[in-house]
PDB file of N, CA, C and O in Angstrom:
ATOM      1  N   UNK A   1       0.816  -1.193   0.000  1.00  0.00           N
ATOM      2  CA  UNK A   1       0.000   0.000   0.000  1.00  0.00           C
ATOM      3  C   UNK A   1       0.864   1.264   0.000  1.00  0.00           C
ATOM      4  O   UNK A   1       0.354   2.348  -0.282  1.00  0.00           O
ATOM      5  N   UNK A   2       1.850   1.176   0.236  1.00  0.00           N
ATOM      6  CA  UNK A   2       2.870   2.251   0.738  1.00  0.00           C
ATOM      7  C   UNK A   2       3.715   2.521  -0.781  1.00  0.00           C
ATOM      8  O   UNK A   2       4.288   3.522  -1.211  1.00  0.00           O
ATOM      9  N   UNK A   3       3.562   1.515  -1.208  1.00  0.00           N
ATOM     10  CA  UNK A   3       4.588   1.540  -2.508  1.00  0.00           C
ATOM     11  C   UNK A   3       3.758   2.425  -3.607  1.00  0.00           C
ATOM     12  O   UNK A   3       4.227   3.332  -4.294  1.00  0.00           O
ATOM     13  N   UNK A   4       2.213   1.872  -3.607  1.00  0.00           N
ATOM     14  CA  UNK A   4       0.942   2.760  -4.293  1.00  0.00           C
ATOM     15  C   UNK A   4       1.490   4.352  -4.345  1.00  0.00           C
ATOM     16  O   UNK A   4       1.977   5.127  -5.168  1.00  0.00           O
ATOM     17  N   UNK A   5       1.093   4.334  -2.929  1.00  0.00           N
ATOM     18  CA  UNK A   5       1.137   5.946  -2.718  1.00  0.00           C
ATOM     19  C   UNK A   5       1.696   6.565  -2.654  1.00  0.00           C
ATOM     20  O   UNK A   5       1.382   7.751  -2.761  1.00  0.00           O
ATOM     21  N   UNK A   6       3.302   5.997  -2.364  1.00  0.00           N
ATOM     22  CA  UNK A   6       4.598   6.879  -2.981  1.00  0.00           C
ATOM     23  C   UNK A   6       4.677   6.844  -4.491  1.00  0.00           C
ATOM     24  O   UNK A   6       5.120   7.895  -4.954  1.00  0.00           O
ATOM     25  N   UNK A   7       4.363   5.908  -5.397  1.00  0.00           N
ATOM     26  CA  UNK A   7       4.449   6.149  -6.646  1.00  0.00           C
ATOM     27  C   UNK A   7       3.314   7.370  -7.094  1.00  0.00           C
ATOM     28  O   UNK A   7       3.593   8.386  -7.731  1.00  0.00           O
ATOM     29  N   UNK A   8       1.841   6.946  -6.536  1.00  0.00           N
ATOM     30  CA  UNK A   8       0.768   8.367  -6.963  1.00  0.00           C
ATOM     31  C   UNK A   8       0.979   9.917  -6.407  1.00  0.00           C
ATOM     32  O   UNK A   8       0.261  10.896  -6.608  1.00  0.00           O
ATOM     33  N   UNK A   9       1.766   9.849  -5.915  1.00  0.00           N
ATOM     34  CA  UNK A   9       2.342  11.171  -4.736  1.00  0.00           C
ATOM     35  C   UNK A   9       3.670  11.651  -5.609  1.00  0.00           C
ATOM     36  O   UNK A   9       4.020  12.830  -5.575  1.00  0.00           O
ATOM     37  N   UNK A  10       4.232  10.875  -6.225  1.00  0.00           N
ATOM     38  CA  UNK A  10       5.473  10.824  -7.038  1.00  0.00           C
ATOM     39  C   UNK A  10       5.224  11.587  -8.506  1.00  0.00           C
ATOM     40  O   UNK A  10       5.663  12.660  -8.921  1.00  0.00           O
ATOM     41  N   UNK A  11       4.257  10.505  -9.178  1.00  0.00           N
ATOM     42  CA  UNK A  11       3.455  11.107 -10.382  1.00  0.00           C
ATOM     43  C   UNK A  11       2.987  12.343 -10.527  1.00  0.00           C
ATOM     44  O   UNK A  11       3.098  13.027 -11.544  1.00  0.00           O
ATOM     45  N   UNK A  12       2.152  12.827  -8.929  1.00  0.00           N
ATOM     46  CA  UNK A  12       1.696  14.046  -9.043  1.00  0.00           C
ATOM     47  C   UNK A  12       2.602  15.162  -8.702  1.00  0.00           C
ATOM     48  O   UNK A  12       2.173  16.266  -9.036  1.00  0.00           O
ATOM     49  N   UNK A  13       3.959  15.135  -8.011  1.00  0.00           N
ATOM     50  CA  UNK A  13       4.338  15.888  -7.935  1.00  0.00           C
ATOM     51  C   UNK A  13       5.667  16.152  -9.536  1.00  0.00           C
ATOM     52  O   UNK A  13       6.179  17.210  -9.901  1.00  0.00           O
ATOM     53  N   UNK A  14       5.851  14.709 -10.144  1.00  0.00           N
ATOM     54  CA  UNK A  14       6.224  15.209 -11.628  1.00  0.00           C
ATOM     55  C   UNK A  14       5.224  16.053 -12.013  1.00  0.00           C
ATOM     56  O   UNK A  14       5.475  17.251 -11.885  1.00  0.00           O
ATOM     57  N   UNK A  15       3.894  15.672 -12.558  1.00  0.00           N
ATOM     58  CA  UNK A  15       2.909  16.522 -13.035  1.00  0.00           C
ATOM     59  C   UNK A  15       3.078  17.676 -13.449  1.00  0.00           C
ATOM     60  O   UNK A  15       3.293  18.267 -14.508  1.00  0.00           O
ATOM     61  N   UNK A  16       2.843  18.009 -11.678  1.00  0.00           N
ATOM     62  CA  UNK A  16       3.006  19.633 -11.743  1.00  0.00           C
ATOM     63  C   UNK A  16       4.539  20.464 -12.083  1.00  0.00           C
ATOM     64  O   UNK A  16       4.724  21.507 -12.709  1.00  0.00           O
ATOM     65  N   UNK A  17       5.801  19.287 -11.208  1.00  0.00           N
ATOM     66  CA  UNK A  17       6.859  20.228 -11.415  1.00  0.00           C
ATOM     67  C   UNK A  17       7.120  20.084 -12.989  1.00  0.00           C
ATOM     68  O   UNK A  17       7.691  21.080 -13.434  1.00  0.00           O
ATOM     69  N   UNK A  18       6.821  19.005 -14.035  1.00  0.00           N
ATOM     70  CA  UNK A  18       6.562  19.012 -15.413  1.00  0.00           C
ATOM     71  C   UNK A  18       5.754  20.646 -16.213  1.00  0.00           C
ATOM     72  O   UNK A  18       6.090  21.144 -17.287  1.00  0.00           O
ATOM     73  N   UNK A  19       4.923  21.034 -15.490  1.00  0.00           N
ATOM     74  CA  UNK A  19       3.636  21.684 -15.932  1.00  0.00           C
ATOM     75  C   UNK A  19       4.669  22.969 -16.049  1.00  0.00           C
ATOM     76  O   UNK A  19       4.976  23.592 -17.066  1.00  0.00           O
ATOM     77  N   UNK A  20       5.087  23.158 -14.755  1.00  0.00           N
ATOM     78  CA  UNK A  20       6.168  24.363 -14.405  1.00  0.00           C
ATOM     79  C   UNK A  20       7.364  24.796 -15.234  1.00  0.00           C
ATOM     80  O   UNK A  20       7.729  25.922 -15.571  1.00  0.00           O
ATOM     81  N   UNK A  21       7.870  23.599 -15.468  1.00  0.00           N
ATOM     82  CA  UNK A  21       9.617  23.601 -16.275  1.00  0.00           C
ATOM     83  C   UNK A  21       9.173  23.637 -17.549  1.00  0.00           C
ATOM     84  O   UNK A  21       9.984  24.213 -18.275  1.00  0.00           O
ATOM     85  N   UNK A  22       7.865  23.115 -18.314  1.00  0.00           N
ATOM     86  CA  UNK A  22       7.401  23.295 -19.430  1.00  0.00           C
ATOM     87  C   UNK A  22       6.471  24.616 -20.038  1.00  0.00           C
ATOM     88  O   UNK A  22       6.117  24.839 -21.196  1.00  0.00           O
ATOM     89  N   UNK A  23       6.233  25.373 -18.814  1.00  0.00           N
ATOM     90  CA  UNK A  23       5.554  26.743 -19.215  1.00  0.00           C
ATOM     91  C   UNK A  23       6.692  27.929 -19.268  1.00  0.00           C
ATOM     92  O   UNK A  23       6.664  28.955 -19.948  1.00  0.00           O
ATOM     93  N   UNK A  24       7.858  27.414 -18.206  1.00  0.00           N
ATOM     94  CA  UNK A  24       8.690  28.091 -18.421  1.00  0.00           C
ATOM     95  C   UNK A  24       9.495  28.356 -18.976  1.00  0.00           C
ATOM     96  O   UNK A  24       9.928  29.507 -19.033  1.00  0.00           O
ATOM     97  N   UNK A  25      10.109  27.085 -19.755  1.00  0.00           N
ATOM     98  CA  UNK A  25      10.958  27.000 -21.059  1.00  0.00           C
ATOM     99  C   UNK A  25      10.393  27.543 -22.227  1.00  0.00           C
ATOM    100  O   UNK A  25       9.196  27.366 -22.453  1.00  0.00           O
ATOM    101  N   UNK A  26      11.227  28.289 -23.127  1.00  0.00           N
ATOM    102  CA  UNK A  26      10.836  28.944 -24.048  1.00  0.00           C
ATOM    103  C   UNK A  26      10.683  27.713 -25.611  1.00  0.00           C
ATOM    104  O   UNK A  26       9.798  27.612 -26.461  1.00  0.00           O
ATOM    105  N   UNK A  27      11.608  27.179 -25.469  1.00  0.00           N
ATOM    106  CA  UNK A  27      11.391  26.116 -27.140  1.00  0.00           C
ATOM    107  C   UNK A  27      10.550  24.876 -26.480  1.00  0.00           C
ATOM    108  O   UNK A  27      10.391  23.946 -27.272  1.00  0.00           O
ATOM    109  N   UNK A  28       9.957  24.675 -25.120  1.00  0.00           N
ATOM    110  CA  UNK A  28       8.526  23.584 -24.845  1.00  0.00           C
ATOM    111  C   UNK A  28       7.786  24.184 -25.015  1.00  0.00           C
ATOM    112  O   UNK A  28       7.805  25.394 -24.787  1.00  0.00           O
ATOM    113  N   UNK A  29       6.451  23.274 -25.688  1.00  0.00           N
ATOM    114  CA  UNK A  29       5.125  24.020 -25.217  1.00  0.00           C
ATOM    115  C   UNK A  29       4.433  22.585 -24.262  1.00  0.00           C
ATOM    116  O   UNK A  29       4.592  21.364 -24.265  1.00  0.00           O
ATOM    117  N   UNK A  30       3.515  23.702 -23.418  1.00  0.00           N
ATOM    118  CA  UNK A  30       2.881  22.436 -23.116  1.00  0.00           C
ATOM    119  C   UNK A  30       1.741  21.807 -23.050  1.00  0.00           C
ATOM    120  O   UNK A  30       0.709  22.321 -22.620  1.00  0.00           O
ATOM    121  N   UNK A  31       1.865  20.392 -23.564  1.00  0.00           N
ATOM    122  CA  UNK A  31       0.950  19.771 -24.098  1.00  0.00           C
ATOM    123  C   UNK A  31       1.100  18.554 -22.830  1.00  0.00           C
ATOM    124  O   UNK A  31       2.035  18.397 -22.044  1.00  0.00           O
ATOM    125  N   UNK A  32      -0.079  17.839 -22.949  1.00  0.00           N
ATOM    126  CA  UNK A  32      -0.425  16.475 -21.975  1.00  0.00           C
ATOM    127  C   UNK A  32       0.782  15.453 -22.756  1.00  0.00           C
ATOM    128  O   UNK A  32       1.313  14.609 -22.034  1.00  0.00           O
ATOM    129  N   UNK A  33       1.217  15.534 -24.247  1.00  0.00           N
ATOM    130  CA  UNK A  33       1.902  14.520 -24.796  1.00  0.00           C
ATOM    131  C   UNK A  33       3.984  14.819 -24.063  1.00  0.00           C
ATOM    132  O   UNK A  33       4.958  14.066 -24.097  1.00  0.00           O
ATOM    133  N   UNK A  34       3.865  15.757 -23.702  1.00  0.00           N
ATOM    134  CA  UNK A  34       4.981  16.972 -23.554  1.00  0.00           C
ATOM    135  C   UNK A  34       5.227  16.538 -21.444  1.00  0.00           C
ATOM    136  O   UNK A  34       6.299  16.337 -20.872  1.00  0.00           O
ATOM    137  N   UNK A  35       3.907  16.534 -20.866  1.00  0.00           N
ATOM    138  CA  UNK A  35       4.005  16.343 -19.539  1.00  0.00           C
ATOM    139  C   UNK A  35       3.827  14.620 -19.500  1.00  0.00           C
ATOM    140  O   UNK A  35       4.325  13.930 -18.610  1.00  0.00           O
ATOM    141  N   UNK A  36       3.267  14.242 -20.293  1.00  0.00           N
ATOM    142  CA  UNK A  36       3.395  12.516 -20.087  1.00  0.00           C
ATOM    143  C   UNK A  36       4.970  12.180 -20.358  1.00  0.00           C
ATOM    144  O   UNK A  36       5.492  11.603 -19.404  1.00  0.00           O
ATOM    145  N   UNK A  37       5.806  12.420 -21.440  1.00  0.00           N
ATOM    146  CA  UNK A  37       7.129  12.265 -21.507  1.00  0.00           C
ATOM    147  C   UNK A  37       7.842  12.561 -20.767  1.00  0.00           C
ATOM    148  O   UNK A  37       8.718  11.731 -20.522  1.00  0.00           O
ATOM    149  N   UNK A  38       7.879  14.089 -19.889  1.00  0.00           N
ATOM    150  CA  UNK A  38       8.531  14.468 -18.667  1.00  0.00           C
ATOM    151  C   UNK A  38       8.357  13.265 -17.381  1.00  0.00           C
ATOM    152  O   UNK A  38       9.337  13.015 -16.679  1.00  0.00           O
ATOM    153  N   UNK A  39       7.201  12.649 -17.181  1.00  0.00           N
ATOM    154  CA  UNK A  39       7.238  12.192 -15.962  1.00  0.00           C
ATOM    155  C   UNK A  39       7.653  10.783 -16.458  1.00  0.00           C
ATOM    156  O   UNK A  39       8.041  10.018 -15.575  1.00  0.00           O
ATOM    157  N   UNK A  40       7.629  10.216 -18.011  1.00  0.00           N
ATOM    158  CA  UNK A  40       8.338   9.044 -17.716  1.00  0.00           C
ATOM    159  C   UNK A  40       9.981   9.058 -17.936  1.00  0.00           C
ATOM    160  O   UNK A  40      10.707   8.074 -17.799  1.00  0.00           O
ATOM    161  N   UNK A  41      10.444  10.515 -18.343  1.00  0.00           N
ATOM    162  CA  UNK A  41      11.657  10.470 -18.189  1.00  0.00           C
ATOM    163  C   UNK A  41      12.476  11.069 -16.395  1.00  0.00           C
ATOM    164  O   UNK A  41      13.497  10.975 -15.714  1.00  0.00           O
ATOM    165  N   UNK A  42      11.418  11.535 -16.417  1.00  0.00           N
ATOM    166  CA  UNK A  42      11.693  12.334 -14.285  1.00  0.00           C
ATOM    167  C   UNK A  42      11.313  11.103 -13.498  1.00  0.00           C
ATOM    168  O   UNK A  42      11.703  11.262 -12.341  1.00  0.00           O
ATOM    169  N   UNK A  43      10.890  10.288 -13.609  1.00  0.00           N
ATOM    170  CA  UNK A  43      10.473   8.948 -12.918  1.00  0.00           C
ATOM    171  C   UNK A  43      11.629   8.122 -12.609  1.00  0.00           C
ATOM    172  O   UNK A  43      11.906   8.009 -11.415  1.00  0.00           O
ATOM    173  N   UNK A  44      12.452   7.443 -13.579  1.00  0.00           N
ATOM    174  CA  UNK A  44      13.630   6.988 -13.273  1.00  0.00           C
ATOM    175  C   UNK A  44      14.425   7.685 -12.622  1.00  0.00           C
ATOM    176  O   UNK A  44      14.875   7.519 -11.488  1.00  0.00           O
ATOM    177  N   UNK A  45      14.684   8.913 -13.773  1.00  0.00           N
ATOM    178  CA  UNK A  45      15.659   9.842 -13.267  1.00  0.00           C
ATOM    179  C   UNK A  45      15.628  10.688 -11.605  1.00  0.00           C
ATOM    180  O   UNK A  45      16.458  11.514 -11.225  1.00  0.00           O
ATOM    181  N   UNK A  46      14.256  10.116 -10.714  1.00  0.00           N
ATOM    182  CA  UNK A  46      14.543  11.021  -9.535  1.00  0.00           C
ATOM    183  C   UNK A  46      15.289   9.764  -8.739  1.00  0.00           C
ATOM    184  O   UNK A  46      15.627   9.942  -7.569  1.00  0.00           O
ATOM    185  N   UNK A  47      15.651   7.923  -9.687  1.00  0.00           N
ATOM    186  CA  UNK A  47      15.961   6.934  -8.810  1.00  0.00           C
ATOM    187  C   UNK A  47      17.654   7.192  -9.045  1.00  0.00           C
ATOM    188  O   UNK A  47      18.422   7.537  -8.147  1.00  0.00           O
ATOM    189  N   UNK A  48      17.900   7.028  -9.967  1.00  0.00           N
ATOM    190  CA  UNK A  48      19.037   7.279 -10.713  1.00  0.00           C
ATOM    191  C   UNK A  48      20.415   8.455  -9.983  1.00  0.00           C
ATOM    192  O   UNK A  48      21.491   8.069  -9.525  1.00  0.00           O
ATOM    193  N   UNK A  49      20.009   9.673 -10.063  1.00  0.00           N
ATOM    194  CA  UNK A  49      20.889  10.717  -9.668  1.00  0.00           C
ATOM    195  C   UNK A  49      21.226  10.154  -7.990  1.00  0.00           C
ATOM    196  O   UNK A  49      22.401  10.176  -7.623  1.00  0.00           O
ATOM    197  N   UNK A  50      20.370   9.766  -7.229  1.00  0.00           N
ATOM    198  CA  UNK A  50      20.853   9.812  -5.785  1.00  0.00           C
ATOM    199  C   UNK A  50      21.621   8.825  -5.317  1.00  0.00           C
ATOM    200  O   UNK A  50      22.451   8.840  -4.409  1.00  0.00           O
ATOM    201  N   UNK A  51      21.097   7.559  -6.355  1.00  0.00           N
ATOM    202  CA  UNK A  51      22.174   6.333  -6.009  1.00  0.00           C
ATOM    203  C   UNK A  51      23.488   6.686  -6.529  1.00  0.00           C
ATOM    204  O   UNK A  51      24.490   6.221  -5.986  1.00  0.00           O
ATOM    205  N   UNK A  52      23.548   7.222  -7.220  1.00  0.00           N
ATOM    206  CA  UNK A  52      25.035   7.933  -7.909  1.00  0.00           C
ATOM    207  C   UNK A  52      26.140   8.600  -7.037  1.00  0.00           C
ATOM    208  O   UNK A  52      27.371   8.609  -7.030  1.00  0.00           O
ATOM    209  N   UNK A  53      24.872   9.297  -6.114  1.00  0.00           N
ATOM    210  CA  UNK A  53      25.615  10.509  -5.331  1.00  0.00           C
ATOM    211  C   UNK A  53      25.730   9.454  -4.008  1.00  0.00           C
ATOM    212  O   UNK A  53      26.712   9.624  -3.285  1.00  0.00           O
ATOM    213  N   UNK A  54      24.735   8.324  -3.637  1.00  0.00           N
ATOM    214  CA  UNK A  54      25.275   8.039  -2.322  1.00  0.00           C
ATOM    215  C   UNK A  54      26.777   6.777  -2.518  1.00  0.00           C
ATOM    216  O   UNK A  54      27.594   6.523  -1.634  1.00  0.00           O
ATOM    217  N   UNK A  55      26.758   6.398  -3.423  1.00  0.00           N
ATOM    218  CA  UNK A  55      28.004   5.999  -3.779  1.00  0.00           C
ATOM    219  C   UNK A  55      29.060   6.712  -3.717  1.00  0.00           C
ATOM    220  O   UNK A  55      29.941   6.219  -3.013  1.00  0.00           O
ATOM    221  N   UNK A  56      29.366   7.979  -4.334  1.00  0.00           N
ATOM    222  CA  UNK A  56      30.356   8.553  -4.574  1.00  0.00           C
ATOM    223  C   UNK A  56      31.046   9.183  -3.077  1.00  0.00           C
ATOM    224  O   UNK A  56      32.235   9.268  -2.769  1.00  0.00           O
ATOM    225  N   UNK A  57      29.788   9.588  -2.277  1.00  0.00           N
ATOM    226  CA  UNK A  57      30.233  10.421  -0.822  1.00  0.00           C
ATOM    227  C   UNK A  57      29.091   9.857   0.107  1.00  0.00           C
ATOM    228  O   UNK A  57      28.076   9.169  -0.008  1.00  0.00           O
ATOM    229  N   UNK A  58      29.851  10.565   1.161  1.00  0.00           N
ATOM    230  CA  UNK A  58      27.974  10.173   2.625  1.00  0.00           C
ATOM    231  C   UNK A  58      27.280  11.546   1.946  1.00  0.00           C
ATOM    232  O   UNK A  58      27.906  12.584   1.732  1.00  0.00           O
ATOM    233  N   UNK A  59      26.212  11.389   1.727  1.00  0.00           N
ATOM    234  CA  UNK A  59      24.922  11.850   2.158  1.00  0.00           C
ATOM    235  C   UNK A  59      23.805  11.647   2.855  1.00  0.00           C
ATOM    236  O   UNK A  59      23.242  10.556   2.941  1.00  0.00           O
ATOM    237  N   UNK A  60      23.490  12.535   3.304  1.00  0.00           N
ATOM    238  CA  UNK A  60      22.478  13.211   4.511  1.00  0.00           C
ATOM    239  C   UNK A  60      21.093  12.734   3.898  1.00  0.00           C
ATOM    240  O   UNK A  60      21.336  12.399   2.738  1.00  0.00           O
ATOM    241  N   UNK A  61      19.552  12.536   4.216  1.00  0.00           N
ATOM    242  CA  UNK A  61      18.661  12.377   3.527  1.00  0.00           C
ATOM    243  C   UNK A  61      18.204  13.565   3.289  1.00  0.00           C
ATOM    244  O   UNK A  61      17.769  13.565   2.137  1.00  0.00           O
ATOM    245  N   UNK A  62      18.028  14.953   3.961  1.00  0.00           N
ATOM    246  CA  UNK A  62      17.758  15.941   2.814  1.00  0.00           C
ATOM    247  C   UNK A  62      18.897  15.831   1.561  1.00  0.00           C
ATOM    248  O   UNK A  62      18.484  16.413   0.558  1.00  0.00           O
ATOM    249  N   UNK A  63      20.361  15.161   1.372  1.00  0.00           N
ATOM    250  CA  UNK A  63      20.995  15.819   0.395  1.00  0.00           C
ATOM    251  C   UNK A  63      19.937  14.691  -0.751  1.00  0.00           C
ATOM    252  O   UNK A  63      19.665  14.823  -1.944  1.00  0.00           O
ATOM    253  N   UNK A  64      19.650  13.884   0.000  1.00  0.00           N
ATOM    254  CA  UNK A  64      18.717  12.309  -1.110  1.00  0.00           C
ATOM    255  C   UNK A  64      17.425  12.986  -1.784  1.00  0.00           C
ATOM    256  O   UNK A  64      16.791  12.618  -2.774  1.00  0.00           O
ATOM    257  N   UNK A  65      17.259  13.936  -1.058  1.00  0.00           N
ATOM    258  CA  UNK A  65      15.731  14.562  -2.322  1.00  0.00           C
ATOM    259  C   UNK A  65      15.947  15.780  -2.245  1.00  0.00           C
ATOM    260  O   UNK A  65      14.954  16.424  -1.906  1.00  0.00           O
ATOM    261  N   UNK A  66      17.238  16.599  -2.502  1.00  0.00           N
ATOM    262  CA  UNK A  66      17.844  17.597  -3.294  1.00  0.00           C
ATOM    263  C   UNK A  66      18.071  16.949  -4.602  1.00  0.00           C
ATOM    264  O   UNK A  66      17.928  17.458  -5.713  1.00  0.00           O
ATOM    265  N   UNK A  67      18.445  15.751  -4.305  1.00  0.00           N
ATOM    266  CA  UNK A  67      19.319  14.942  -5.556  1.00  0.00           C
ATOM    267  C   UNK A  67      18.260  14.366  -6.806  1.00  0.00           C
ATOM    268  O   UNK A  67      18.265  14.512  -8.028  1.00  0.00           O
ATOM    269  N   UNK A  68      17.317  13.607  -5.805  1.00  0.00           N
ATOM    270  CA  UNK A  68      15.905  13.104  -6.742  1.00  0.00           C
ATOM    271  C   UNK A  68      15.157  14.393  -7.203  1.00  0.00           C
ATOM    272  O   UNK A  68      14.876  14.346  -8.401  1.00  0.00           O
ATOM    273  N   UNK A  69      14.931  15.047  -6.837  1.00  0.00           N
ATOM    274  CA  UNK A  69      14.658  16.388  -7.453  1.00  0.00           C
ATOM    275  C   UNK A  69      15.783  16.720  -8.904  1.00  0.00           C
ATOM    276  O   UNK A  69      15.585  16.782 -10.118  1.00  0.00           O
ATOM    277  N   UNK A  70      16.544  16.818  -8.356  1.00  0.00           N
ATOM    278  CA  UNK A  70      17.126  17.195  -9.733  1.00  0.00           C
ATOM    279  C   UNK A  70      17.454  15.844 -10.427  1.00  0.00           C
ATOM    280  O   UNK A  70      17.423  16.035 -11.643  1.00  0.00           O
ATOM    281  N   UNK A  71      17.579  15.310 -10.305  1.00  0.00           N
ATOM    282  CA  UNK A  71      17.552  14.045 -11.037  1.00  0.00           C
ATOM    283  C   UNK A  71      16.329  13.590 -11.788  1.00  0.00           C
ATOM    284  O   UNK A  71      16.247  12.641 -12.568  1.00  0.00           O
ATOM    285  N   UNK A  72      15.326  14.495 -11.386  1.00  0.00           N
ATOM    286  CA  UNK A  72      13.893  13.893 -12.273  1.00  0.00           C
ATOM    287  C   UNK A  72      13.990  15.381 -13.029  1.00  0.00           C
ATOM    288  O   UNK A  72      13.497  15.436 -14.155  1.00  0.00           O
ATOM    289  N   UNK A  73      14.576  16.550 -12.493  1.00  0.00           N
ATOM    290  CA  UNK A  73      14.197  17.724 -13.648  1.00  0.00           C
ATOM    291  C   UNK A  73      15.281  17.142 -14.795  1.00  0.00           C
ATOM    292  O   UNK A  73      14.774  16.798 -15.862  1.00  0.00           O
ATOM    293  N   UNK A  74      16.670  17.013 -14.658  1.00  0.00           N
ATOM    294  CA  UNK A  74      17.595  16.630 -15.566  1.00  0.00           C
ATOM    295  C   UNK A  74      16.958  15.635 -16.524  1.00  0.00           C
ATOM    296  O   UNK A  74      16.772  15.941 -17.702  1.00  0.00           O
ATOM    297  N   UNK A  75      16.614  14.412 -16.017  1.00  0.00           N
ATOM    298  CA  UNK A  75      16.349  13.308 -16.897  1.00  0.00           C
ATOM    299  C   UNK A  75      14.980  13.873 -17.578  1.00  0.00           C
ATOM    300  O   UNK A  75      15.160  13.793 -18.794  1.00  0.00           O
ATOM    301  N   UNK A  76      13.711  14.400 -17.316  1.00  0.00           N
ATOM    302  CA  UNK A  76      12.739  14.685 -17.333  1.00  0.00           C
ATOM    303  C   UNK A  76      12.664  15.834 -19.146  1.00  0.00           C
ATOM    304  O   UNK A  76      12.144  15.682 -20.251  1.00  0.00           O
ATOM    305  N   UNK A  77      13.508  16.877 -18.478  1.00  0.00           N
ATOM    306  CA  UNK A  77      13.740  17.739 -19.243  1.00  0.00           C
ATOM    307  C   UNK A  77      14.594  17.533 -20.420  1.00  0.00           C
ATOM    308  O   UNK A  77      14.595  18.144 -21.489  1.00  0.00           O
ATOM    309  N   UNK A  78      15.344  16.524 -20.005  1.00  0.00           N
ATOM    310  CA  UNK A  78      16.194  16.444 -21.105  1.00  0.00           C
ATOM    311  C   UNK A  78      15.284  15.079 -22.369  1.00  0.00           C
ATOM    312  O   UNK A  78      15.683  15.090 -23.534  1.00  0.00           O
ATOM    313  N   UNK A  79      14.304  14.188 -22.028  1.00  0.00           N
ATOM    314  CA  UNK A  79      13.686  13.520 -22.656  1.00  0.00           C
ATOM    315  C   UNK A  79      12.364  14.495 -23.847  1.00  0.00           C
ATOM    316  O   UNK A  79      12.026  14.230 -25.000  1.00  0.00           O
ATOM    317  N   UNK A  80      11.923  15.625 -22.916  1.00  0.00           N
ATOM    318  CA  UNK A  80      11.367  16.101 -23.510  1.00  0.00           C
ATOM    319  C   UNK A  80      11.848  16.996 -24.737  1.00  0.00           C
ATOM    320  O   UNK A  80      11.245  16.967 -25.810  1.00  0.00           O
ATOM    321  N   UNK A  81      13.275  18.008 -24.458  1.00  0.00           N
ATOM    322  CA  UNK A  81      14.326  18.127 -25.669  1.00  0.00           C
ATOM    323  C   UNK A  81      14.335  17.398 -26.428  1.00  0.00           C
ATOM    324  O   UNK A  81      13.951  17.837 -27.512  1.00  0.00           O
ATOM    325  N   UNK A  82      14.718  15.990 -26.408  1.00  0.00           N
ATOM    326  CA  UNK A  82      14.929  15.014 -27.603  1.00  0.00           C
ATOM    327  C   UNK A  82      14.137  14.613 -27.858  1.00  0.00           C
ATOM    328  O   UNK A  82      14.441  13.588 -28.469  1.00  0.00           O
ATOM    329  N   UNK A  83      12.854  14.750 -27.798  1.00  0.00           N
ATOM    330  CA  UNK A  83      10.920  14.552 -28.297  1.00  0.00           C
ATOM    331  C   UNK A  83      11.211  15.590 -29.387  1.00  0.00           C
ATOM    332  O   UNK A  83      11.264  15.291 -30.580  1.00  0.00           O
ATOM    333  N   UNK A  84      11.401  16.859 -28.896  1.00  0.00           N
ATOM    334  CA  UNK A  84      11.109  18.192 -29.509  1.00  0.00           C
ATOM    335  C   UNK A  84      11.942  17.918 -30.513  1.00  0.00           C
ATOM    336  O   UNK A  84      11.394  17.895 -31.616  1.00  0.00           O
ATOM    337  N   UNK A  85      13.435  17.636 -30.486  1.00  0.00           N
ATOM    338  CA  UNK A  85      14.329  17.947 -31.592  1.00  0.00           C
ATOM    339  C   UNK A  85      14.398  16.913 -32.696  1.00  0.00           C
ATOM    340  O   UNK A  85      14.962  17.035 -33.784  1.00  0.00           O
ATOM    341  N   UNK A  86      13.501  15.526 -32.070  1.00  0.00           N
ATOM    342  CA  UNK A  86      13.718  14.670 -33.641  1.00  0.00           C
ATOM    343  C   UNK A  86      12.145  15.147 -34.278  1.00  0.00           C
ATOM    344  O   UNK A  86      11.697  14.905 -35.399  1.00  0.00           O
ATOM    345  N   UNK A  87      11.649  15.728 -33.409  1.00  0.00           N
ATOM    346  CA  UNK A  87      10.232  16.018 -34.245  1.00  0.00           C
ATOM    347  C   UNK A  87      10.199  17.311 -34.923  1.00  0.00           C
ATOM    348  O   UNK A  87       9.289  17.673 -35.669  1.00  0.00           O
ATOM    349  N   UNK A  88      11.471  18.138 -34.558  1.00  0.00           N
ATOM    350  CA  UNK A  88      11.780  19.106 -35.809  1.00  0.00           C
ATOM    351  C   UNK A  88      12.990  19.108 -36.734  1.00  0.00           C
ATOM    352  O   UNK A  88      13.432  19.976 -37.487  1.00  0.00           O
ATOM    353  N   UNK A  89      13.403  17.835 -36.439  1.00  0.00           N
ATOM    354  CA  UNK A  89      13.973  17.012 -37.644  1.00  0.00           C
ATOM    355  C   UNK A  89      13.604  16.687 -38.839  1.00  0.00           C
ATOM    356  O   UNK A  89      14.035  16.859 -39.980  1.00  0.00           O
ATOM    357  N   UNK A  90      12.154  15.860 -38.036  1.00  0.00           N
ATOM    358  CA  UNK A  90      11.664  14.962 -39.120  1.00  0.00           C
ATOM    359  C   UNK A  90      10.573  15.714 -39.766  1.00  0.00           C
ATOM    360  O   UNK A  90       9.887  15.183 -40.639  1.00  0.00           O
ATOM    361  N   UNK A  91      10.393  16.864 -39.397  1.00  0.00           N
ATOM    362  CA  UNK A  91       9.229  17.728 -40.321  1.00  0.00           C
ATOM    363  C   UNK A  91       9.972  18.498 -41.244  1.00  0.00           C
ATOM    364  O   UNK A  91       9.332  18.822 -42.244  1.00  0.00           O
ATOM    365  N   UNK A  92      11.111  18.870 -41.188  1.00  0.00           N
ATOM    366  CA  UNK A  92      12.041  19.512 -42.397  1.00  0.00           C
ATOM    367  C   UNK A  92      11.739  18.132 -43.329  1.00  0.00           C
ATOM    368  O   UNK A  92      12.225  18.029 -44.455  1.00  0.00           O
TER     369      UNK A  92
END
C-alpha cells in the first residue's frame, strides 16, 4: 500500500513540477503529450541521480531529495528536448 502511494504522490508531484519547467521553457510548449514524456523520463531519473551521489560520498537524507529532485528535472527535461528535436527534424 505504501509503494501505491509513494508512486501516486510521485506522479503528481512530476505533473506539476513538469507543468512548471514546461511553461517556463521557451522552445517547450505544453501539451499532456509533452508532460506525459517528462514524468516518464523524471520517474527513473529522480531513482538514478541519488544512487550515484550516495556511492560517490555520505549523504544526509535531505541531500537524497535535493538529488531526486534534480535528477527527475535533468532526466525529465532532457527527454522532452529530444521529443522536440527529432520532431523538428523529421518535419524539415
Amino acid at each position: 500500500m505504501f509503494a501505491i502511494a509513494f508512486v501516486l504522490v510521485s506522479v503528481l508531484f512530476l505533473v506539476v513540477t513538469g507543468s512548471i519547467v514546461l511553461a517556463i521553457t521557451p522552445g517547450f510548449r505544453w501539451t499532456i503529450g509533452n508532460v506525459v514524456i517528462f514524468v516518464v523520463g523524471a520517474f527513473p531519473g529522480m531513482f538514478v541521480l541519488p544512487n550515484l551521489g550516495s556511492r560517490t560520498s555520505v549523504t544526509t537524507v535531505p541531500e537524497m531529495y535535493v538529488l531526486a529532485i534534480v535528477g527527475a528535472l535533468i532526466a525529465g527535461t532532457t527527454l522532452v528536448w529530444v521529443k522536440t528535436r527529432l520532431m523538428k527534424m523529421f518535419k524539415k
